[in-house]
N, CA and C atoms as a LAMMPS dump frame, in Angstrom:
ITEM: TIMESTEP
0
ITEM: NUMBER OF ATOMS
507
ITEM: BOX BOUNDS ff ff ff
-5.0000000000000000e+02 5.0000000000000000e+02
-5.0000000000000000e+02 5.0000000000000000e+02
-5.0000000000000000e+02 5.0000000000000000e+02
ITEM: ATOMS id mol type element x y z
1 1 1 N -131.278 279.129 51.965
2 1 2 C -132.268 280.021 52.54
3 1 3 C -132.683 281.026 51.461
4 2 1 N -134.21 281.127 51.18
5 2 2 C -134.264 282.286 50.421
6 2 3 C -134.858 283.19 50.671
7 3 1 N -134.936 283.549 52.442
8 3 2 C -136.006 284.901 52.31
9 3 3 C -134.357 285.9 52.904
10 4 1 N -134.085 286.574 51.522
11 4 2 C -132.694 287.674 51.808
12 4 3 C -132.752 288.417 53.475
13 5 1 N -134.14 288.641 53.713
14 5 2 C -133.885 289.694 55.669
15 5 3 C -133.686 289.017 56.212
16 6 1 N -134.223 287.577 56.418
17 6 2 C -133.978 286.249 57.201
18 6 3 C -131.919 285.669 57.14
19 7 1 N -131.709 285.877 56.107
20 7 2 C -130.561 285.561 55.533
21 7 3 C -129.343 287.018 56.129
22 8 1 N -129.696 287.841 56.09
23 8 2 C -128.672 289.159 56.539
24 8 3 C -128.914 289.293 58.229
25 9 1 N -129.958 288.884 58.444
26 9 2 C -130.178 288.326 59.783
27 9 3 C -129.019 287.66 60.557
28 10 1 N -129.428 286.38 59.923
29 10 2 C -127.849 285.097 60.403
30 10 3 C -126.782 285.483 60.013
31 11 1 N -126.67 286.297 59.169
32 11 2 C -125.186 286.516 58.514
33 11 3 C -124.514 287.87 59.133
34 12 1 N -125.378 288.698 59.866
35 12 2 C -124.713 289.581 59.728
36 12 3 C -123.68 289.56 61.49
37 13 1 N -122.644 290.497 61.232
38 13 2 C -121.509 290.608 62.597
39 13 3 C -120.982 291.418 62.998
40 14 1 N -120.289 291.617 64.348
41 14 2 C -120.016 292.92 64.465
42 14 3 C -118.435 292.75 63.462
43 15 1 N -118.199 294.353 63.138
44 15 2 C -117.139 294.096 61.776
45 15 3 C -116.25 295.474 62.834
46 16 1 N -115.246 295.604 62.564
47 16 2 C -114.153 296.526 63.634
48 16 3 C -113.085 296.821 62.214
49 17 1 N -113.077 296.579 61.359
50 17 2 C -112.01 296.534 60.352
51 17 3 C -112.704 296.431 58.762
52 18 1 N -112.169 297.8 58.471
53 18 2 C -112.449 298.36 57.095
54 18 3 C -111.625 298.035 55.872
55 19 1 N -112.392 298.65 54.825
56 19 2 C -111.718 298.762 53.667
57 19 3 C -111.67 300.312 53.344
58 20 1 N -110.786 300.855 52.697
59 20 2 C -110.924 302.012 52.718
60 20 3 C -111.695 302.431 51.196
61 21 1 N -113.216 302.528 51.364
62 21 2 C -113.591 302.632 50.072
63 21 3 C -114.865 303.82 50.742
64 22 1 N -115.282 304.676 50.131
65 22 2 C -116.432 305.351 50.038
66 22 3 C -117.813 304.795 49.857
67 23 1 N -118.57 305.374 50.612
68 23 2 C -119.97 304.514 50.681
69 23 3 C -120.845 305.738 49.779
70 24 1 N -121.397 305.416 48.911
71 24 2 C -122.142 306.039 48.506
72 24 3 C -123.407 306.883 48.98
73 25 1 N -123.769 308.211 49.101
74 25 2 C -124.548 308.989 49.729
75 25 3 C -125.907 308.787 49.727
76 26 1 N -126.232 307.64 48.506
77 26 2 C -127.904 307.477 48.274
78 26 3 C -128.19 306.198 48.991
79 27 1 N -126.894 305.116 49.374
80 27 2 C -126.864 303.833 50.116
81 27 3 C -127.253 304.387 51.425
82 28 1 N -126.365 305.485 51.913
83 28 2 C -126.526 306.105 53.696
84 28 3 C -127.685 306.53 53.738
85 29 1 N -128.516 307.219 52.78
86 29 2 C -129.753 307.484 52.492
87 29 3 C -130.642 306.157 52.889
88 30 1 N -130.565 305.48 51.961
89 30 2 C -131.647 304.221 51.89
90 30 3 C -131.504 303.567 53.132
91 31 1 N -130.673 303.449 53.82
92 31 2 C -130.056 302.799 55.496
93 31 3 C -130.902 303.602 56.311
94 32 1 N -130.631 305.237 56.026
95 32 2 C -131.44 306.199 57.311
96 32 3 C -132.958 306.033 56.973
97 33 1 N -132.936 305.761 55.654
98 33 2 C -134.733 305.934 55.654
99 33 3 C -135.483 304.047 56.431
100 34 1 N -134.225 303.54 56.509
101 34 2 C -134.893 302.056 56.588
102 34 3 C -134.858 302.25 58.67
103 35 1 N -133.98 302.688 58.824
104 35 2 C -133.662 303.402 60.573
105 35 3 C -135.237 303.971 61.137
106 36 1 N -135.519 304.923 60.273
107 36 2 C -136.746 305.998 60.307
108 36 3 C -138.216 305.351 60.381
109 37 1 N -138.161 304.06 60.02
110 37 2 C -139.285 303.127 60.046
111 37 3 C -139.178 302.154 61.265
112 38 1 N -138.554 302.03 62.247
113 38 2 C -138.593 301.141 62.614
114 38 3 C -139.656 301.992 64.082
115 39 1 N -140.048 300.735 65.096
116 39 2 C -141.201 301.652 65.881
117 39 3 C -140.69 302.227 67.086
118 40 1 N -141.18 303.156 67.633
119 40 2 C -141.266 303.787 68.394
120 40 3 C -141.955 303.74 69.491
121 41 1 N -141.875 304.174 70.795
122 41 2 C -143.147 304.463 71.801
123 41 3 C -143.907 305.568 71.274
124 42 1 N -145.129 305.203 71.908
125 42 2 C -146.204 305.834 70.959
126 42 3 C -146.354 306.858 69.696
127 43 1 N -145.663 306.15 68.904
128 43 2 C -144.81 306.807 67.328
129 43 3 C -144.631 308.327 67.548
130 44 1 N -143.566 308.365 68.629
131 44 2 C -143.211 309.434 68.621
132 44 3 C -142.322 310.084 67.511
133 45 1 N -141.579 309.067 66.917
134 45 2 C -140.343 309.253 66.397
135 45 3 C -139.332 310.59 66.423
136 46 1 N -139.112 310.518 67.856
137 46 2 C -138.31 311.79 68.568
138 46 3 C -136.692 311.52 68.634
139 47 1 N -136.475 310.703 67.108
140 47 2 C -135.017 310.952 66.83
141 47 3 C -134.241 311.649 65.846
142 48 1 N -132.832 311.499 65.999
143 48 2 C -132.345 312.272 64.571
144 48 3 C -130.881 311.528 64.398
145 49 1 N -130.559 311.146 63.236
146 49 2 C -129.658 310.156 63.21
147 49 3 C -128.896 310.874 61.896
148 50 1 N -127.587 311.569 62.212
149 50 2 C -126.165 311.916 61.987
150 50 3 C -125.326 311.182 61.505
151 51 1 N -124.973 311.44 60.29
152 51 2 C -124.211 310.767 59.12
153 51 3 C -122.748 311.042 59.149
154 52 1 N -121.918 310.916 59.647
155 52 2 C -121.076 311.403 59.447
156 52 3 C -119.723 311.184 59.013
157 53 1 N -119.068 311.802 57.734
158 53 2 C -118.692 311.153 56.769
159 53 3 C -117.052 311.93 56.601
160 54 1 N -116.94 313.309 57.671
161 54 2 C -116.089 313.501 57.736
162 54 3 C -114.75 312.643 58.512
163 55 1 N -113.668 312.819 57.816
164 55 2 C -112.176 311.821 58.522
165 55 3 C -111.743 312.51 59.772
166 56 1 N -111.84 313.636 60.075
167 56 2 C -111.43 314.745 61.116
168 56 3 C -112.573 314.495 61.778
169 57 1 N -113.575 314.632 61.805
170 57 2 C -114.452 314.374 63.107
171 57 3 C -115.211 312.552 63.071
172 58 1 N -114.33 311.933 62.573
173 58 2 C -114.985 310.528 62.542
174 58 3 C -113.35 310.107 63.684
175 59 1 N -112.187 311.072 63.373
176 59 2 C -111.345 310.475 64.333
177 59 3 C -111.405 310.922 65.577
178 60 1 N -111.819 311.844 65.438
179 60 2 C -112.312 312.89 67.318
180 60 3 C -112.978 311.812 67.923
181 61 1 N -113.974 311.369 67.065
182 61 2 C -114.945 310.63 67.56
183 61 3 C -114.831 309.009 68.001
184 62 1 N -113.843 308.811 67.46
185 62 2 C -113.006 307.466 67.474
186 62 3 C -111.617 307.76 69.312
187 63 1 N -111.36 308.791 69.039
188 63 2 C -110.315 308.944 70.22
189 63 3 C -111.214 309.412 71.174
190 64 1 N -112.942 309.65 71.13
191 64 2 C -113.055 309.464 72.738
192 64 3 C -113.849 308.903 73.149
193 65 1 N -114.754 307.708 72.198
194 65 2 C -114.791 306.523 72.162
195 65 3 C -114.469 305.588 72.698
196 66 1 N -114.477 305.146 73.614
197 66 2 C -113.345 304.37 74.331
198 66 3 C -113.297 302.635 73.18
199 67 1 N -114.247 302.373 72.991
200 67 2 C -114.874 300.729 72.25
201 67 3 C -115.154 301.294 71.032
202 68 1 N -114.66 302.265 70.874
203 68 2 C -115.158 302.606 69.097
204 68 3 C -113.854 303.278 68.069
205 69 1 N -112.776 302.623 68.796
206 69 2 C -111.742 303.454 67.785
207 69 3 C -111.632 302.927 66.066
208 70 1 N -112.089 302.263 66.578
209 70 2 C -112.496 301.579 64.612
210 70 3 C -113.606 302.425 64.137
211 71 1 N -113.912 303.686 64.575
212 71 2 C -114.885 303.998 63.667
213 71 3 C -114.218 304.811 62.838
214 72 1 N -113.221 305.666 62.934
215 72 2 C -112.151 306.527 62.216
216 72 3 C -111.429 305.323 60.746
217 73 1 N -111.935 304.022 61.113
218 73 2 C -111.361 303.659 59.453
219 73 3 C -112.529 303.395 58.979
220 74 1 N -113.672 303.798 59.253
221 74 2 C -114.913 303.241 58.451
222 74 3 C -115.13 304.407 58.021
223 75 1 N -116.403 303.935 56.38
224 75 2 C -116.513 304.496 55.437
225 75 3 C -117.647 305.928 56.123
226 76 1 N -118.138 305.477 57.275
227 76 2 C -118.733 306.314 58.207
228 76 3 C -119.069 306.226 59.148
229 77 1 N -119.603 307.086 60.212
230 77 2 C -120.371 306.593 61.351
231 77 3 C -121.538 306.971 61.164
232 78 1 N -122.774 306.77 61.81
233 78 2 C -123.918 307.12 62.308
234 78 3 C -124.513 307.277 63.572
235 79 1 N -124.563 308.583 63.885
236 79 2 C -125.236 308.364 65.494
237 79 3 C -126.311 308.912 65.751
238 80 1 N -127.212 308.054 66.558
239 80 2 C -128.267 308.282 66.919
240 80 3 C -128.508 308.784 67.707
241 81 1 N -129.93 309.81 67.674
242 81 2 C -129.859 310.506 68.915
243 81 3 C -131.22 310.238 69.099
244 82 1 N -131.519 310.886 70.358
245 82 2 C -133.576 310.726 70.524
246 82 3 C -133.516 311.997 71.691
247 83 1 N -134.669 312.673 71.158
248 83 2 C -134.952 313.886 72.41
249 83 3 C -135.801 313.261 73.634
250 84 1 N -134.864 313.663 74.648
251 84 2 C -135.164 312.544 75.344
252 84 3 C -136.718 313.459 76.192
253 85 1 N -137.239 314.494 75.983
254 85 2 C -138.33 315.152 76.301
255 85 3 C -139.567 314.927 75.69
256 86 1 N -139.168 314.325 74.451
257 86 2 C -140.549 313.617 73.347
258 86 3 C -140.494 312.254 73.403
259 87 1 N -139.627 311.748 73.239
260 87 2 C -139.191 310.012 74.102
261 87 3 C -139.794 309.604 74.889
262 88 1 N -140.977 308.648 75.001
263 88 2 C -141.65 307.826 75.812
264 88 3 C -140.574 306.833 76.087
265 89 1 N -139.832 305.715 75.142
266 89 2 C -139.365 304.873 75.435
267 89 3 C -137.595 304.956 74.659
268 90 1 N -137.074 306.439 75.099
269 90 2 C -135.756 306.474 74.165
270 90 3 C -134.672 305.451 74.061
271 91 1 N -134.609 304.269 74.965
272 91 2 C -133.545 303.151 74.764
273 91 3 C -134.148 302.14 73.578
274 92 1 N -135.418 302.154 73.938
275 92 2 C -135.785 300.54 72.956
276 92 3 C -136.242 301.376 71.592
277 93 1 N -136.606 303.103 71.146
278 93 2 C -136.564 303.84 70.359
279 93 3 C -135.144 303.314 69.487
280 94 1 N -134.033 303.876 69.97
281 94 2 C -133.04 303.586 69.242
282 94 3 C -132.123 302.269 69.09
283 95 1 N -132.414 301.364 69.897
284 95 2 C -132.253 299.906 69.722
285 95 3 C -132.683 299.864 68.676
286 96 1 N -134.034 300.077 68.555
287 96 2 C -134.629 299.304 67.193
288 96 3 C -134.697 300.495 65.795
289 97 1 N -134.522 301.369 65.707
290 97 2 C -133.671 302.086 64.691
291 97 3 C -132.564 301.39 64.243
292 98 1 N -131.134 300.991 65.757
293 98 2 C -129.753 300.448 65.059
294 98 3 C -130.135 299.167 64.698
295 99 1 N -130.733 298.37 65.502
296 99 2 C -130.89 297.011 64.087
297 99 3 C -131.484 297.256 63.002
298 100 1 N -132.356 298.109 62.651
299 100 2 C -132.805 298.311 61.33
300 100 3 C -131.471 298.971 60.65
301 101 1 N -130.925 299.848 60.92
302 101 2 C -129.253 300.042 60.386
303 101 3 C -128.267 299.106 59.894
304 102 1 N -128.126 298.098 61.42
305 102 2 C -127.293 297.08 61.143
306 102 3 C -127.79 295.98 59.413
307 103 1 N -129.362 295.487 59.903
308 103 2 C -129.934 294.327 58.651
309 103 3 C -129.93 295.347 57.536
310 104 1 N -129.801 296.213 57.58
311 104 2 C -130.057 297.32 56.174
312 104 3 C -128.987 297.543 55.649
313 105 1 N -127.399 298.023 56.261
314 105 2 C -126.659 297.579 56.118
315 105 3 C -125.843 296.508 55.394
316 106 1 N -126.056 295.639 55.719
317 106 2 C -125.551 294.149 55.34
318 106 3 C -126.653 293.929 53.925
319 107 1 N -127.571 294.856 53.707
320 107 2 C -127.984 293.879 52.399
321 107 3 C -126.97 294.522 51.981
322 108 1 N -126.592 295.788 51.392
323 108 2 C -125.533 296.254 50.748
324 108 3 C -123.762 295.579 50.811
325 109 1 N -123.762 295.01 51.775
326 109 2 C -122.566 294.014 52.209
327 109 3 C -121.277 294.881 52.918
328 110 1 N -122.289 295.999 53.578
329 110 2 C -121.424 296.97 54.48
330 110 3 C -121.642 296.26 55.983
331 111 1 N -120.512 296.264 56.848
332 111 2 C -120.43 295.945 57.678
333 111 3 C -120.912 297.113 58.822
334 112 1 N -120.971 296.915 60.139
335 112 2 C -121.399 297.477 60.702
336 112 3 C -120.724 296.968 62.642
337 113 1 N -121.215 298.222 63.497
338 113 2 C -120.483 297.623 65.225
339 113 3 C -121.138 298.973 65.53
340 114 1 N -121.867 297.855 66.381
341 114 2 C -122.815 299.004 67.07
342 114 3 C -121.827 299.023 68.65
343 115 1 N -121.714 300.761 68.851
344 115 2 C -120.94 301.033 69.992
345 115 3 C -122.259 301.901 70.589
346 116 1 N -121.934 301.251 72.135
347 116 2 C -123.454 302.377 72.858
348 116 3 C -123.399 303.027 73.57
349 117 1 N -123.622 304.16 73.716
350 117 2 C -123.078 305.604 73.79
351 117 3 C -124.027 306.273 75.08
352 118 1 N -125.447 305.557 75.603
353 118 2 C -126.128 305.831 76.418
354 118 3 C -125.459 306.374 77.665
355 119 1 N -126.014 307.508 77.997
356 119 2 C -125.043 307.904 79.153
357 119 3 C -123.807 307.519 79.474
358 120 1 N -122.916 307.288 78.425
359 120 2 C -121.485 307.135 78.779
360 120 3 C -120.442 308.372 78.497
361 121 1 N -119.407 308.024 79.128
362 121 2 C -118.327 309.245 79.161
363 121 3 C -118.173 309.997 77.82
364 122 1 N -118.042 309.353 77.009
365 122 2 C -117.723 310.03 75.775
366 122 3 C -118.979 310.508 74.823
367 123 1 N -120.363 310.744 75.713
368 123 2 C -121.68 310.919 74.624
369 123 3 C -121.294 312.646 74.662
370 124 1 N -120.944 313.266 76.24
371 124 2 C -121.306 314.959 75.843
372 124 3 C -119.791 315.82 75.037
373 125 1 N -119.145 314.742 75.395
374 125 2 C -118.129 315.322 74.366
375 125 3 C -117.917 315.278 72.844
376 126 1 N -118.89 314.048 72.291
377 126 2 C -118.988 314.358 70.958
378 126 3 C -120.381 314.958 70.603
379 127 1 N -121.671 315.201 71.698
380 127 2 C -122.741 316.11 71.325
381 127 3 C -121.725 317.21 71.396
382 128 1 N -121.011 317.833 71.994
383 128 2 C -120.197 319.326 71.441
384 128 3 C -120.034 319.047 70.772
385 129 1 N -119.166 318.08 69.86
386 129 2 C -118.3 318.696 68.687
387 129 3 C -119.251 318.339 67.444
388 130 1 N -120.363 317.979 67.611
389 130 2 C -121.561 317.582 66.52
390 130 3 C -122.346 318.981 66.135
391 131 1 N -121.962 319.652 67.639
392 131 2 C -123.343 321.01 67.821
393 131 3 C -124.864 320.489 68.609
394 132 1 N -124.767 319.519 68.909
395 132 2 C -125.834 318.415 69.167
396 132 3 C -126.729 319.507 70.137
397 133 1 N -128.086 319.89 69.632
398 133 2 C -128.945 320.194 70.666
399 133 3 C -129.087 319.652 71.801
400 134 1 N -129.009 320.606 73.19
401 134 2 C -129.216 320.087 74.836
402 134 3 C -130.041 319.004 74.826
403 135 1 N -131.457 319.09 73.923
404 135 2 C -132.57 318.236 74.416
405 135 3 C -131.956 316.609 73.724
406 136 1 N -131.489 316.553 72.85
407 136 2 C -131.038 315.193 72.026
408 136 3 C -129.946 314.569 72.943
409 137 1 N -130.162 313.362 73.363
410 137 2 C -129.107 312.451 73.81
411 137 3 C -128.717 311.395 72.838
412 138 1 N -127.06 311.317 72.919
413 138 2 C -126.987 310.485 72.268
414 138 3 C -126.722 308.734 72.638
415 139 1 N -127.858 308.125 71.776
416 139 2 C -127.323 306.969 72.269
417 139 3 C -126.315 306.183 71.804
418 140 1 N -126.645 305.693 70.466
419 140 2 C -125.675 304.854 69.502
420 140 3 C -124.772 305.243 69.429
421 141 1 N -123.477 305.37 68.438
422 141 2 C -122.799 305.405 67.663
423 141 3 C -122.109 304.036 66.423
424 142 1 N -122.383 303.973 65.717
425 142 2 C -122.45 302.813 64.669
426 142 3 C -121.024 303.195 63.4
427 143 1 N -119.776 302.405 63.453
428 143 2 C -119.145 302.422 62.479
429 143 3 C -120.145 301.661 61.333
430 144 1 N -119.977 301.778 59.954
431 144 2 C -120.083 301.415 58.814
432 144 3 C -119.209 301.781 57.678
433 145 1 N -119.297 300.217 57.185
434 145 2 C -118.477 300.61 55.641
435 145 3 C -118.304 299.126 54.92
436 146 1 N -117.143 299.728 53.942
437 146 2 C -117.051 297.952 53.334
438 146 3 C -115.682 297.193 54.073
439 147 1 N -115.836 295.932 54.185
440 147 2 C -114.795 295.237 54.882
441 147 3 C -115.003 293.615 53.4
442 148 1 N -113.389 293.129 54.07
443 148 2 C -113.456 291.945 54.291
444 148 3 C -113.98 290.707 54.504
445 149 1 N -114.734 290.517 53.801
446 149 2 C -115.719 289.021 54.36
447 149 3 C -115.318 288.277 54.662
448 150 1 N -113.847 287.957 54.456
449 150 2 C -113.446 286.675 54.748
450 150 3 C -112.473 286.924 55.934
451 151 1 N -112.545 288.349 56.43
452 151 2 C -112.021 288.845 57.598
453 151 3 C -112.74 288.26 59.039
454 152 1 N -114.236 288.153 58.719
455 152 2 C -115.12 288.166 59.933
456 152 3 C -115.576 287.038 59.903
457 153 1 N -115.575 286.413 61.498
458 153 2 C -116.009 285.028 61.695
459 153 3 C -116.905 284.921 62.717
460 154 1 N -118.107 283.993 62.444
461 154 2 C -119.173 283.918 63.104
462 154 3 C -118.438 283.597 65.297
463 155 1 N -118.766 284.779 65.83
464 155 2 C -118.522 284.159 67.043
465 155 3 C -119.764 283.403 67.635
466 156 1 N -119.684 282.457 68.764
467 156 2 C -120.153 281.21 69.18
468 156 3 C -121.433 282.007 69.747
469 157 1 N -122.611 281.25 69.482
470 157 2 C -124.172 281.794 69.661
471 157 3 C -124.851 280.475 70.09
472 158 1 N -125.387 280.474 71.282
473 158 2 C -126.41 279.696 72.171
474 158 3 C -127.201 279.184 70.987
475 159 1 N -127.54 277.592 71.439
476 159 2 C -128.388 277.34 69.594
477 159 3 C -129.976 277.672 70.357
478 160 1 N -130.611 277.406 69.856
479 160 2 C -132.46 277.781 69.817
480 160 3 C -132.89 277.294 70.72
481 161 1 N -132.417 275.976 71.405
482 161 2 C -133.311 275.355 72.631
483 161 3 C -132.439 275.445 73.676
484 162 1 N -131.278 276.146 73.471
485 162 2 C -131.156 276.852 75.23
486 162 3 C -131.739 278.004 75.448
487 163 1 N -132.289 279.225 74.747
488 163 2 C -132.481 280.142 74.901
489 163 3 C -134.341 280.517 74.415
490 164 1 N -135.167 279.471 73.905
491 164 2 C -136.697 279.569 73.59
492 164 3 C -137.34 278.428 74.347
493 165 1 N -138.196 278.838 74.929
494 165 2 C -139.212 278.461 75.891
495 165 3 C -140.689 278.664 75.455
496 166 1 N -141.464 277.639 75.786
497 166 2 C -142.542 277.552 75.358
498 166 3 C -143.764 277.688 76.144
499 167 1 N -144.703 278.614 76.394
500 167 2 C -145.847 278.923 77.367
501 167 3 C -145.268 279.034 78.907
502 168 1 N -144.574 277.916 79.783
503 168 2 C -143.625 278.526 81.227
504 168 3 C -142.444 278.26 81.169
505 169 1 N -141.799 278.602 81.878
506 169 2 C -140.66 278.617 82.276
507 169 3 C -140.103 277.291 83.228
């Protein structure tokens, strides 16, 4: 295969298990700016997406997490937020931000596990400990970092003609 987005596409997985290495600050950069492009309802772009790189609040954030305690060994998290008062469409807003995360991600050969944070138990307890403005909800939360490749194995995916349909149903 040679078109590389097509290729990080198929390749990429959810990853739960790190390496303990530092991600470089201009990589988390180039990831948030690739996040920042992706579309919006009526280009609002009424989000703000939180880097966060500290070990003390990446483990807070991991212990109340319930599906995200692997984010405390990754090289970081990222969480997304969207004001949900400028938000025409804040779920499919930050859906499509975290796959632009996730494929952006993986060109660098950082793994990634998107945990979703939408109105669940553990979103207003880490908007406190973020400082997170009232109006911002959070949806995502995304471990990243470097792992193992030969750690992660493709789990089983419906092939193309159970799941694409052509003009009806």
């Amino acid at each position: 295969m040679s078109n590389e987005t097509l290729q990080n596409i198929k390749e990429r997985r959810s990853v739960r298990k790190y390496i303990d290495k530092k991600i470089p600050r201009e990589i988390l950069e180039e990831i948030i700016d690739c996040a920042r492009l992706a579309p919006t309802g009526n280009n609002r772009q009424a989000w703000s997406f939180l880097v966060i790189t500290d070990a003390e609040i990446k483990s807070k954030i991991a212990s109340y997490a319930r599906y995200g305690r692997f984010i405390e060994e990754a090289g970081a998290c990222i969480a997304v937020f969207v004001n949900q008062d400028k938000a025409t469409t804040p779920v499919q807003d930050a859906a499509a931000a975290t796959e632009n995360i996730m494929i952006a991600a993986k060109s660098y050969d950082l793994g990634t596990c998107w945990v979703n944070s939408y109105q669940k138990e553990h979103s207003k307890k880490i908007k406190e400990l973020v400082n997170c403005p009232q109006e911002m909800e959070l949806m995502t939360l995304m471990s990243i970092g470097y792992y193992d490749q030969d750690d992660v194995s493709m789990p089983a995916k419906k092939s193309l003609t159970e799941v694409m349909v052509w003009d009806k149903f």
